[in-house]
DSSP file (Angstrom, degrees, kcal/mol; ACC not computed):
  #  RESIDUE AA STRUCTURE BP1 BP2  ACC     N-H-->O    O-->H-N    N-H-->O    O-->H-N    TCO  KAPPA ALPHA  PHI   PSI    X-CA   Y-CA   Z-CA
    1    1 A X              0   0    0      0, 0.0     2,-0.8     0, 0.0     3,-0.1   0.000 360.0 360.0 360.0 141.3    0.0    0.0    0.0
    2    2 A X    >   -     0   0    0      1,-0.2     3,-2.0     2,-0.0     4,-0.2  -0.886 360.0-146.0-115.3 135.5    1.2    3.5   -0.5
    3    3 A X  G >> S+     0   0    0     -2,-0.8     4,-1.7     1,-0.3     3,-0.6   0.706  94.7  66.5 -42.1 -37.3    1.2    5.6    2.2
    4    4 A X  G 34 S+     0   0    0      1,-0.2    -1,-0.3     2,-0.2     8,-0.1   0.777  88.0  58.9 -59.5 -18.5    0.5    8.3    0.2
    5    5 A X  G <4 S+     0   0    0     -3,-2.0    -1,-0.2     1,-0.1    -2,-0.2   0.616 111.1  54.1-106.9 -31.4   -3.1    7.3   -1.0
    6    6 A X  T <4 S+     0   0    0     -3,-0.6     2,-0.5    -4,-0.2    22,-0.5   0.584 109.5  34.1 -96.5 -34.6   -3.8    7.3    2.9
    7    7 A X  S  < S-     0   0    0     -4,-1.7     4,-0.2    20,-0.2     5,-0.2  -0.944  84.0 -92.1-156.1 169.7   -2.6   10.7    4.0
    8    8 A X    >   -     0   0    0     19,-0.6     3,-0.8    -2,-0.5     4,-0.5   0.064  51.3 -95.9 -48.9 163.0   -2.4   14.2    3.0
    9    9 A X  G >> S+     0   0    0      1,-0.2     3,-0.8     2,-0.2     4,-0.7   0.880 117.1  61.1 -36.9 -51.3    1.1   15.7    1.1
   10   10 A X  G 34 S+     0   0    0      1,-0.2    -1,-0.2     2,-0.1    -2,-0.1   0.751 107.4  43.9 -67.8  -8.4    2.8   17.0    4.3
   11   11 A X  G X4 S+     0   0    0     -3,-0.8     3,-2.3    -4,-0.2    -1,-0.2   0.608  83.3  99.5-117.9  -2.5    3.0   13.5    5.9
   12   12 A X  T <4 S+     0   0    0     -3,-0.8    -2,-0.1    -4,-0.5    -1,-0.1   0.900  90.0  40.8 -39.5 -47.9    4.1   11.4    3.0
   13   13 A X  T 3< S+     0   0    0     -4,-0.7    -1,-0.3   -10,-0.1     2,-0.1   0.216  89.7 109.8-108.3  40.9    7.3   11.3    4.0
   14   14 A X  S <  S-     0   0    0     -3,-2.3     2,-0.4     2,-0.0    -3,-0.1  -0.275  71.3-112.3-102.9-176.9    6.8   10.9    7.9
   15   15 A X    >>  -     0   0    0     -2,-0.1     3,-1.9     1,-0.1     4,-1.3  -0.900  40.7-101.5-122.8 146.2    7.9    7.3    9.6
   16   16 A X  H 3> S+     0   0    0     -2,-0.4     4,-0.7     1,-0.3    -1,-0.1   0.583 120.9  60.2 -25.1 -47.8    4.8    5.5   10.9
   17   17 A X  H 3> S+     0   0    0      1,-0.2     4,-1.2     2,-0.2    -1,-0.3   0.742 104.1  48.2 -83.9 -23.0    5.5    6.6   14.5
   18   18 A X  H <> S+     0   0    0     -3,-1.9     4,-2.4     2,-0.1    -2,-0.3   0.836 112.4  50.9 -65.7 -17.9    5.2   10.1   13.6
   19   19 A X  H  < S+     0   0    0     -4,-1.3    -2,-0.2     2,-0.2     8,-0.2   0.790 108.0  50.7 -60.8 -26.2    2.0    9.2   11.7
   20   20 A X  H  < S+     0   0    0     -4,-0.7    27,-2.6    -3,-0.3    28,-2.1   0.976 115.7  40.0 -63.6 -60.3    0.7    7.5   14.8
   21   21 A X  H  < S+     0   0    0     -4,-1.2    26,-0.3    25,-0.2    -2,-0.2   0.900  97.7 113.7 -67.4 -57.1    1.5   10.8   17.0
   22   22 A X  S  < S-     0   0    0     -4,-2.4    25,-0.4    24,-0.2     2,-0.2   0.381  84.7-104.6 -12.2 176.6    0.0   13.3   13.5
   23   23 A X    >   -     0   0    0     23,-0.2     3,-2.7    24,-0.1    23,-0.3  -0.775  40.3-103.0 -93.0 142.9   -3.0   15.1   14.4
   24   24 A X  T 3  S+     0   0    0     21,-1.1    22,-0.1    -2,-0.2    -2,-0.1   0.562 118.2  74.9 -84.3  23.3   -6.2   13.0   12.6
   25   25 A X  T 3  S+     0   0    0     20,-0.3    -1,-0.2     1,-0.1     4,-0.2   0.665  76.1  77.1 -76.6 -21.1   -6.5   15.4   10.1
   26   26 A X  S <  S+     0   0    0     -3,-2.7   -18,-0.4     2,-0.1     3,-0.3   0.862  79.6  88.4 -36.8 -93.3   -3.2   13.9    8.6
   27   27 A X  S    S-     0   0    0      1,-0.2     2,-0.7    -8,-0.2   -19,-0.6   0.512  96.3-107.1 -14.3-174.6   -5.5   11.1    7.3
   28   28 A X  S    S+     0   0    0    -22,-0.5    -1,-0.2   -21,-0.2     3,-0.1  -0.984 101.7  27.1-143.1 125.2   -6.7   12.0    4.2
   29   29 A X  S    S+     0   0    0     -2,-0.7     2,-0.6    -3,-0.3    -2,-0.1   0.314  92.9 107.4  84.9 -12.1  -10.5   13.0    3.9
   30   30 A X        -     0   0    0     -5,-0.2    -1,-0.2    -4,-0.2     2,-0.1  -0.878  61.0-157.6-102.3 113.5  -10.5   14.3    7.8
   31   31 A X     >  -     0   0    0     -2,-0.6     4,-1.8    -3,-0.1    -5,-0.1  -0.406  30.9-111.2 -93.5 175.3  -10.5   18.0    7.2
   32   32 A X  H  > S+     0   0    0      2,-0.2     4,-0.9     1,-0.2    -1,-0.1   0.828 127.4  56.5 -77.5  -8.7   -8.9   20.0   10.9
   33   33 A X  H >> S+     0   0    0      2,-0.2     4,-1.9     3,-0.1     3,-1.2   0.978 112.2  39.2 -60.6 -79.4  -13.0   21.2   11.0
   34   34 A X  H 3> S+     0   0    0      1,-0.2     4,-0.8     2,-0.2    -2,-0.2   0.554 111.5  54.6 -62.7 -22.9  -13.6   17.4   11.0
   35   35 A X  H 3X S+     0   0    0     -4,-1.8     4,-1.6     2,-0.2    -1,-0.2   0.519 100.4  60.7-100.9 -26.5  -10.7   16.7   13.3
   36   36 A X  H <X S+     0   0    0     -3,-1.2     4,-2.2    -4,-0.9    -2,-0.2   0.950 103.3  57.1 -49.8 -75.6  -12.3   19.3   16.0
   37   37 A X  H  X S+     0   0    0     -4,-1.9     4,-4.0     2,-0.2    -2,-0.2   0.798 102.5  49.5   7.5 -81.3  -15.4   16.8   16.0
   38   38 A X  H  X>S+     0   0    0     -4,-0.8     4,-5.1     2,-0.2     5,-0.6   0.949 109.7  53.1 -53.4 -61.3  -13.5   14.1   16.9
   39   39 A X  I  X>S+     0   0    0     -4,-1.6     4,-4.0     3,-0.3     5,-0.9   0.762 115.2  40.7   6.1-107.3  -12.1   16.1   19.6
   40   40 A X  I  <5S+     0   0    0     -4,-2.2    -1,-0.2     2,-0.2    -2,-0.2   0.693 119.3  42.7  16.5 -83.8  -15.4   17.0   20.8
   41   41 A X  I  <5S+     0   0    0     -4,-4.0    -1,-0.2    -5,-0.1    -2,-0.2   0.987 129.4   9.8 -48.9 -69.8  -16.9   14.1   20.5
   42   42 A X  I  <5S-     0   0    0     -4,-5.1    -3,-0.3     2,-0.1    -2,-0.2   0.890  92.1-108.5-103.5 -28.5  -14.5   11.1   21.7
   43   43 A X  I  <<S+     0   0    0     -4,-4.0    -4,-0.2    -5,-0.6     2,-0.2   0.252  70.9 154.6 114.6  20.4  -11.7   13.1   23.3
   44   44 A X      < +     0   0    0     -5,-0.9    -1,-0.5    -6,-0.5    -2,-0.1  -0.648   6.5 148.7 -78.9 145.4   -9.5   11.8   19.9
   45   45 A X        +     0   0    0     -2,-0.2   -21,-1.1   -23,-0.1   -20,-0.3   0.225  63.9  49.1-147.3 -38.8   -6.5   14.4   19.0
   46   46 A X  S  > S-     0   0    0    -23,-0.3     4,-1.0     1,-0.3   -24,-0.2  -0.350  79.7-128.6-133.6 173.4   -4.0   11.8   17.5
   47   47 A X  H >> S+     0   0    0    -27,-2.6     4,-1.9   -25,-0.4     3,-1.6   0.788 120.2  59.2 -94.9 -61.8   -4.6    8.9   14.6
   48   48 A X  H 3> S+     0   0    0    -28,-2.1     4,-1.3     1,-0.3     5,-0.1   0.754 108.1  42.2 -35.8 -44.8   -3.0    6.7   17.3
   49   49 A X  H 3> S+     0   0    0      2,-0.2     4,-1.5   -29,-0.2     3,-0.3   0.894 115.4  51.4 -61.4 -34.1   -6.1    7.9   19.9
   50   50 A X  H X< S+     0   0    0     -3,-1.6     3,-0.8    -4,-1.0     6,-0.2   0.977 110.5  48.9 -65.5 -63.4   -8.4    7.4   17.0
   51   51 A X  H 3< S+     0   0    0     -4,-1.9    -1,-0.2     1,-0.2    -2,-0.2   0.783 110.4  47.3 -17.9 -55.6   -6.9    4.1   16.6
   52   52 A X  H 3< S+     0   0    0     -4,-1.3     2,-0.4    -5,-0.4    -1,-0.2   0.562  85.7 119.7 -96.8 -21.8   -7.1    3.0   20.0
   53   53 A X    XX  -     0   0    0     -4,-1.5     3,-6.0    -3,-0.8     4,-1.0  -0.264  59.7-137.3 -80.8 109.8  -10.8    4.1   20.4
   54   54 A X  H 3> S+     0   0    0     -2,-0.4     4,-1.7     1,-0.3    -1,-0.2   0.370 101.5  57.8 -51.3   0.7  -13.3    1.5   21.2
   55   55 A X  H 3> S+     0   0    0      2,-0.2     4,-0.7     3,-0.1    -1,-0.3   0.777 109.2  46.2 -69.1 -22.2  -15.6    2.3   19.2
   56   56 A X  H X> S+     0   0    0     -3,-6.0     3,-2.7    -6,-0.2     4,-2.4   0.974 108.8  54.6 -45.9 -63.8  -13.3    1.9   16.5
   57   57 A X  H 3X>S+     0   0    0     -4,-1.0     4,-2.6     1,-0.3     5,-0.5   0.947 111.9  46.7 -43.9 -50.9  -12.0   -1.4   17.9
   58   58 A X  H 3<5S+     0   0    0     -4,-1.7     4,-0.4     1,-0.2    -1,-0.3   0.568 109.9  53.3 -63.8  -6.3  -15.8   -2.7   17.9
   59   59 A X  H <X5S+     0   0    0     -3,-2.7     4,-0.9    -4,-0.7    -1,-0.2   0.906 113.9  42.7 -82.1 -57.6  -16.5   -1.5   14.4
   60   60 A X  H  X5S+     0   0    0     -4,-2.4     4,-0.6     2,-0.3    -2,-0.2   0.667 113.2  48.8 -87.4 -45.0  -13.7   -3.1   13.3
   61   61 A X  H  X5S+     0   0    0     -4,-2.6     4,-0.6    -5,-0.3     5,-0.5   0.835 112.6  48.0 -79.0 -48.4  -14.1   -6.4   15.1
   62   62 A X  H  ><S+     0   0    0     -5,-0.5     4,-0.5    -4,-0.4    -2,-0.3   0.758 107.6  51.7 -79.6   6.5  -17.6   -6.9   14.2
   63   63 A X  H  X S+     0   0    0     -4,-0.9     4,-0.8     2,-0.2    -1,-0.2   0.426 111.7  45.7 -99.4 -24.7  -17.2   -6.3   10.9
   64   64 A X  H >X S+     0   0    0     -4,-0.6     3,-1.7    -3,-0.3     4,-1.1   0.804 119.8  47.3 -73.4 -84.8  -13.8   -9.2   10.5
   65   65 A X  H 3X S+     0   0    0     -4,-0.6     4,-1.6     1,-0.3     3,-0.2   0.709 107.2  53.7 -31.7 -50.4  -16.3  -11.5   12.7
   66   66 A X  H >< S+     0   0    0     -4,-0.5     3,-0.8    -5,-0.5    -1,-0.3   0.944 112.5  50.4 -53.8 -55.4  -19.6  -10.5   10.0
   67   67 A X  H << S+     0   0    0     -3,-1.7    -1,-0.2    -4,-0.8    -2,-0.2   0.777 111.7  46.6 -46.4 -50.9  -17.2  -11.7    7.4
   68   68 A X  H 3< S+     0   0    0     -4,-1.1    -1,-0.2    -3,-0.2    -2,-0.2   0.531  84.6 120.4 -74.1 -33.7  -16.5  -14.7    9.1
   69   69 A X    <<  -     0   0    0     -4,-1.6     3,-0.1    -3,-0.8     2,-0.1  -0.248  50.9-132.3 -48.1 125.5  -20.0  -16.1   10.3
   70   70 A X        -     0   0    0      1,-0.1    -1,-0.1    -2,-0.1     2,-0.1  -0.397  33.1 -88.4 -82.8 179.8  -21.4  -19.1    9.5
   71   71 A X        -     0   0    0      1,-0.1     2,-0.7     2,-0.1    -1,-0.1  -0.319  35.4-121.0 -71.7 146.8  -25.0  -19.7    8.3
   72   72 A X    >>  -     0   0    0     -3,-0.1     3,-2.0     1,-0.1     4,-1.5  -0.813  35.2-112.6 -80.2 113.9  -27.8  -20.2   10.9
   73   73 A X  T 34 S+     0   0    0     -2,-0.7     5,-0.1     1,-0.3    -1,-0.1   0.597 121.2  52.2   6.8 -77.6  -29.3  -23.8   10.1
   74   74 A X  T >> S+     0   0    0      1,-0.2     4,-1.7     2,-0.2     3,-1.2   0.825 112.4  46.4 -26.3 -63.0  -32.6  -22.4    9.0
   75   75 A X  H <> S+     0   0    0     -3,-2.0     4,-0.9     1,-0.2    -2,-0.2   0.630 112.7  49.5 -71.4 -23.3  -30.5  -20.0    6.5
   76   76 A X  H 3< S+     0   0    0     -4,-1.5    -1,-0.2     2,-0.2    -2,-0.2   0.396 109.1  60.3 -84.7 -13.1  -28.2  -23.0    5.2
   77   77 A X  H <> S+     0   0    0     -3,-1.2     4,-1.6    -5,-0.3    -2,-0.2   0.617 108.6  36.6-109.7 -47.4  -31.5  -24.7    4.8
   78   78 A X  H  X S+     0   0    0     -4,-1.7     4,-1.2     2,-0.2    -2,-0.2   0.954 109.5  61.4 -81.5 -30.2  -32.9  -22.3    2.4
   79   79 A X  H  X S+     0   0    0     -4,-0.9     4,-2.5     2,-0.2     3,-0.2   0.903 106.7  48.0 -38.6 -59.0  -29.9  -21.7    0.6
   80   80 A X  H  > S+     0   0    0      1,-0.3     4,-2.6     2,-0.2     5,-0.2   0.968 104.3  54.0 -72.1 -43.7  -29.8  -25.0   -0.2
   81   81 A X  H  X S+     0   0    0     -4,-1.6     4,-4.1     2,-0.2    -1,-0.3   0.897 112.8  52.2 -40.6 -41.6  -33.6  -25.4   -1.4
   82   82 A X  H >X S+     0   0    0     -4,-1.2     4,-1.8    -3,-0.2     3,-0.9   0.979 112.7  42.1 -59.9 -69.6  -32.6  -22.3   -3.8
   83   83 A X  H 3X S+     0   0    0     -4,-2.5     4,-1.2     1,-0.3    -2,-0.2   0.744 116.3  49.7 -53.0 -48.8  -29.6  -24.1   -5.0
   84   84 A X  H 3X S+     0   0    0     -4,-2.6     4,-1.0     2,-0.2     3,-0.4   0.887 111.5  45.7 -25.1 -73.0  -31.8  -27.2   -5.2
   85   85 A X  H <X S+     0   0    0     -4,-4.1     4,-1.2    -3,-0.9    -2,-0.2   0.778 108.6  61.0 -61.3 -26.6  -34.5  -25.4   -7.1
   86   86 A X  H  < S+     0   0    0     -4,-1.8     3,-0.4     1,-0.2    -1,-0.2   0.897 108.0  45.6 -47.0 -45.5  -31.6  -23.8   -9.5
   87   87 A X  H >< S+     0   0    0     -4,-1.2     3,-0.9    -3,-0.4    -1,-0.2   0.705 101.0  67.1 -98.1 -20.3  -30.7  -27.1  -10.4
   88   88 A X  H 3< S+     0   0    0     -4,-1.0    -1,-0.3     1,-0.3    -2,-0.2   0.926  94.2  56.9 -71.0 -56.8  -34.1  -28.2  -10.9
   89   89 A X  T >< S+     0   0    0     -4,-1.2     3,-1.8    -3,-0.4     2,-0.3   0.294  79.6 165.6 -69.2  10.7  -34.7  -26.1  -13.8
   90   90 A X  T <   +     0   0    0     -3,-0.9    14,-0.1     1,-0.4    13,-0.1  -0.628  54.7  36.0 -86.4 116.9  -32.0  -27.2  -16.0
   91   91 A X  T 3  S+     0   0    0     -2,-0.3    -1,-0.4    11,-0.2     6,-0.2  -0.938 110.0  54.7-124.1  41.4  -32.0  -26.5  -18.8
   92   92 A X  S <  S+     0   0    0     -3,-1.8    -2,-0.2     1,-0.2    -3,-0.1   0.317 105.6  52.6 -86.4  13.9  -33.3  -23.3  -19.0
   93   93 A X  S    S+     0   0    0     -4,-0.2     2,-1.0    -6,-0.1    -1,-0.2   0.359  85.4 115.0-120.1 -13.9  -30.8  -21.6  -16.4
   94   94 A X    >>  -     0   0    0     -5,-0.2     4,-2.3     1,-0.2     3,-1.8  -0.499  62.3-152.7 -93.8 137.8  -28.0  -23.0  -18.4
   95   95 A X  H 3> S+     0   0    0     -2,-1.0     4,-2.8     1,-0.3    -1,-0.2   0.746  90.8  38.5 -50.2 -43.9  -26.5  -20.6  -19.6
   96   96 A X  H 34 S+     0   0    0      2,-0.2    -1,-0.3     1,-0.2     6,-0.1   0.464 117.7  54.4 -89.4   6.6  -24.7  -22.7  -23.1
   97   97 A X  H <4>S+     0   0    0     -3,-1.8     5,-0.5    -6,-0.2    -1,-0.2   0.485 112.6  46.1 -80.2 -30.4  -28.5  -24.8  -23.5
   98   98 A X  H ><5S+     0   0    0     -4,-2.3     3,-1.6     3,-0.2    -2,-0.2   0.963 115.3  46.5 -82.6 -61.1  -30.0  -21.0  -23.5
   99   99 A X  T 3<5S+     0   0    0     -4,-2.8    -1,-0.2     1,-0.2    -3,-0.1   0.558 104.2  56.0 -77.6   8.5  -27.5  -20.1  -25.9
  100  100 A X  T 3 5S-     0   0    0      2,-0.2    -1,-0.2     3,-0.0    -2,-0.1  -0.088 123.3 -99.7-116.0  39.0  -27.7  -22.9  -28.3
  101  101 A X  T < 5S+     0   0    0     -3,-1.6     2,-0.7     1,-0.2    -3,-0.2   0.285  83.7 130.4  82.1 -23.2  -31.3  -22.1  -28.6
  102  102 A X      < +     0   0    0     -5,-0.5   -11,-0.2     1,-0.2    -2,-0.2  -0.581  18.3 162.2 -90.3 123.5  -32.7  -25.0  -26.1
  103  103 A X        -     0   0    0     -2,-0.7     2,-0.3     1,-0.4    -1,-0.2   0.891  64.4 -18.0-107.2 -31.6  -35.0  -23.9  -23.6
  104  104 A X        -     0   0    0    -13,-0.1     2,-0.6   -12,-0.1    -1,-0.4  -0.912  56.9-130.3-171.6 132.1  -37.0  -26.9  -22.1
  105  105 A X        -     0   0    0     -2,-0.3     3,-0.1     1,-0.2    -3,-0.0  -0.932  18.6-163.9-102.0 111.9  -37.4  -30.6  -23.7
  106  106 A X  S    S+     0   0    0     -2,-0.6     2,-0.5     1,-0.3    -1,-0.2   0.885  72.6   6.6 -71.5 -53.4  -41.5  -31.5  -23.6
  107  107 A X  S    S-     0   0    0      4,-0.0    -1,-0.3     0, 0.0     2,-0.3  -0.995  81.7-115.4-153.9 136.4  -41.1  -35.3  -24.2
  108  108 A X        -     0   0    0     -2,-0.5     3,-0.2    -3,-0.1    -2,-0.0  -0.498  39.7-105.4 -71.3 144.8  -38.3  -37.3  -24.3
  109  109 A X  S    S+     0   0    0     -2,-0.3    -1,-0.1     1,-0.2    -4,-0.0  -0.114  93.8   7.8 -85.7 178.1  -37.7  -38.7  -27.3
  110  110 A X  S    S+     0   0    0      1,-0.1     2,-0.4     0, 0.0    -1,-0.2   0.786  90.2 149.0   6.4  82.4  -38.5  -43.1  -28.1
  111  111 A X        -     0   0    0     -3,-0.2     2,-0.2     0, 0.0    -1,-0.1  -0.965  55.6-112.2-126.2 139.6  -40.2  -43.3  -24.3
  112  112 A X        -     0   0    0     -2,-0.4     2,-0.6     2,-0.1     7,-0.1  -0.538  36.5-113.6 -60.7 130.8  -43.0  -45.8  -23.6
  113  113 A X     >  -     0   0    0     -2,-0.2     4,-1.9     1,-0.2    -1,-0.0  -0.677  35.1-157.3 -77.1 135.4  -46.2  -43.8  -23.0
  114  114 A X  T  4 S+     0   0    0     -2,-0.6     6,-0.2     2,-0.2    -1,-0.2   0.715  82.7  60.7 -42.1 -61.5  -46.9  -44.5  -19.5
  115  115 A X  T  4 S+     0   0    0      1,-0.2     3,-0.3     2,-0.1    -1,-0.2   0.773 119.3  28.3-123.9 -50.7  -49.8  -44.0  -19.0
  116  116 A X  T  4 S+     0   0    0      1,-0.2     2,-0.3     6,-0.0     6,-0.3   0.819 134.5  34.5 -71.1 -26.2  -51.0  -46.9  -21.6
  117  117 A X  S  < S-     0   0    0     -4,-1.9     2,-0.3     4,-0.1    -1,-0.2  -0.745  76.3-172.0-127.3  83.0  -47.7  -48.9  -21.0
  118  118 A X  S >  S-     0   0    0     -2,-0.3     3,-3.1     1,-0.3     2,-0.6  -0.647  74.3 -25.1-100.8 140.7  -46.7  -48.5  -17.4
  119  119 A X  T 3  S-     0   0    0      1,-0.3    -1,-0.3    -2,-0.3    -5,-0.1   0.445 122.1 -64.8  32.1   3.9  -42.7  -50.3  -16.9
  120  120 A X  T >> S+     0   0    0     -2,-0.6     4,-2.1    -6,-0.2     3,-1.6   0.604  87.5 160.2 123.6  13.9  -43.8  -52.2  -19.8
  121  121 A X  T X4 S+     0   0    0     -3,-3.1     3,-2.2     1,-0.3     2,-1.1   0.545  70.9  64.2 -60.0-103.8  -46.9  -54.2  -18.2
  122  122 A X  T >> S+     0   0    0     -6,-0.3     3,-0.7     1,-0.3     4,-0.7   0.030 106.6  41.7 -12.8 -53.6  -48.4  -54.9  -21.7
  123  123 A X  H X> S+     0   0    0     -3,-1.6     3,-2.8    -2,-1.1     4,-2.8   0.973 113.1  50.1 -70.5 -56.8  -45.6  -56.9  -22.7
  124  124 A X  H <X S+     0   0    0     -3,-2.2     4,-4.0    -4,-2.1    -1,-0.3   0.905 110.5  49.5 -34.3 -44.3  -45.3  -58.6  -19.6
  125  125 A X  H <4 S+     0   0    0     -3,-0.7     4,-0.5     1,-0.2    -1,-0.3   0.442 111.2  55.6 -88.6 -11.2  -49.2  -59.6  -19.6
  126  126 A X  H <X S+     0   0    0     -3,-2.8     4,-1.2    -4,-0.7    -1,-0.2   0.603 108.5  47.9-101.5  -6.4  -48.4  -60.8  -23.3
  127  127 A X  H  X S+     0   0    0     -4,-2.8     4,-2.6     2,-0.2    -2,-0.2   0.892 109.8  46.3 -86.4 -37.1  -45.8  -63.0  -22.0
  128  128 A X  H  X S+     0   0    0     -4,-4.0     4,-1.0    -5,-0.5    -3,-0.2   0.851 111.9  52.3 -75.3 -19.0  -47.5  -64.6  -19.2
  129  129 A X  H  > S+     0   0    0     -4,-0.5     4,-2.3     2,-0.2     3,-0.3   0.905 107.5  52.1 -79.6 -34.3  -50.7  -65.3  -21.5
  130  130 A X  H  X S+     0   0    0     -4,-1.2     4,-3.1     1,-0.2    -1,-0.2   0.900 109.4  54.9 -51.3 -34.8  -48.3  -67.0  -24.2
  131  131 A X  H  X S+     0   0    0     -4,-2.6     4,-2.2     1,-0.2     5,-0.3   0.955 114.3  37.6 -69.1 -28.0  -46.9  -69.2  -20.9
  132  132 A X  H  X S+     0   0    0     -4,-1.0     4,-4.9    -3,-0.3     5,-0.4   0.949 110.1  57.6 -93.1 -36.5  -50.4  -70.5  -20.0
  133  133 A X  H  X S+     0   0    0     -4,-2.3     4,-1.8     2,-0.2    -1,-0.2   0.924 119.9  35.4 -42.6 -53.3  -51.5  -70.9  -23.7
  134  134 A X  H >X S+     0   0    0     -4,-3.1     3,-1.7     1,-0.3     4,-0.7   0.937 117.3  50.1 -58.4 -65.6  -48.1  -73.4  -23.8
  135  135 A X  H 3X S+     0   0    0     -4,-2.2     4,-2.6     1,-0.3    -1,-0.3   0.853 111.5  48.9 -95.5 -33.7  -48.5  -74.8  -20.5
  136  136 A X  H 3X S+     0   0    0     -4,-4.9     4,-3.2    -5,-0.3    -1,-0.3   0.981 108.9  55.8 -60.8 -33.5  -52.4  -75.6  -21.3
  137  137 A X  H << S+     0   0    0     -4,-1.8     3,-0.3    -3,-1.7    -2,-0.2   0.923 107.8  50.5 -54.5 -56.1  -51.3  -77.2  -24.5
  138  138 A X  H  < S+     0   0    0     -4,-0.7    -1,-0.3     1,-0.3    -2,-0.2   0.514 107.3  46.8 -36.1 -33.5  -49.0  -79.4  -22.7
  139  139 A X  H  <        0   0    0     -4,-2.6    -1,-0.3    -5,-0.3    -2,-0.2   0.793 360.0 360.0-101.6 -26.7  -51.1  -80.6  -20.3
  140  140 A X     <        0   0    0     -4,-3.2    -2,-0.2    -3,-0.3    -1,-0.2   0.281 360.0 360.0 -35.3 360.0  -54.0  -81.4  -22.9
C-alpha cells in the first residue's frame, strides 16, 4: 500500500510513528473542522487515539467477525432449497443450452407412454398369456 493514497502531502514522507503521534487530520479526507469533531466528540487528537478508540475497535471487530460467520441452520436450509431449485430447472438456467437455442425438452424422445404402457406391463401380460397358452397345450 502507498502511504500516500492514505494521507495528505505534508505527511508522505513521515515514519509510521510520527503518523501514529500526527494530528487526525493527517489522514486523508479528515479535514482539521472534521478533526475538531472528533475532539469534541470522543476526546480523539492523535490517529494513534483514534486508533485505540473502542468504538473503533468494535467497528472493526464486528465487521472481521460479520465476514466470518457461519449460516444459521434455518438460512443453510434455504440456501440450499434455492440451489436445489436452481438445479431443478436445468436446462433453462444454463447458460450454453440457452445459448444454443434449447429452452426446455417437452417429451423425451423413443419413451414408452406411461400412462397406456406402465414399466412395460403390456408386454409382460403378453408374456405370461403366451406361458399359460403353452403350458395348457401341454397338459391337454
Amino acid at each position: 500500500m502507498n502511504i500516500d493514497t492514505i494521507v495528505d502531502k505534508e505527511y508522505v514522507d513521515k515514519s509510521f510513528r510520527e503518523l501514529a503521534d500526527a494530528p487526525v487530520s493527517a489522514l486523508r479526507g479528515l479535514s482539521p473542522k472534521d478533526a475538531k469533531h472528533l475532539q469534541a466528540a470522543f476526546g480523539v487528537s492523535t490517529v494513534r487515539d483514534l486508533a485505540q478508540l473502542n468504538f473503533v475497535r468494535w467497528a472493526c471487530a464486528i465487521a472481521i467477525l460479520a465476514d466470518e460467520e457461519q449460516l444459521a441452520p434455518a438460512e443453510k436450509a434455504k440456501e440450499e432449497l434455492l440451489d436445489d431449485a436452481v438445479e431443478m430447472t436445468f436446462p433453462a438456467s444454463d447458460p450454453i443450452s440457452v445459448d444454443a437455442g434449447i429452452t426446455r425438452i417437452e417429451v423425451a424422445p423413443e419413451k414408452v407412454d406411461a400412462q397406456k404402457d406402465h414399466q412395460h406391463a403390456g408386454k409382460v401380460e403378453e408374456s405370461t398369456d403366451a406361458g399359460r397358452e403353452a403350458e395348457a397345450e401341454t397338459t391337454a
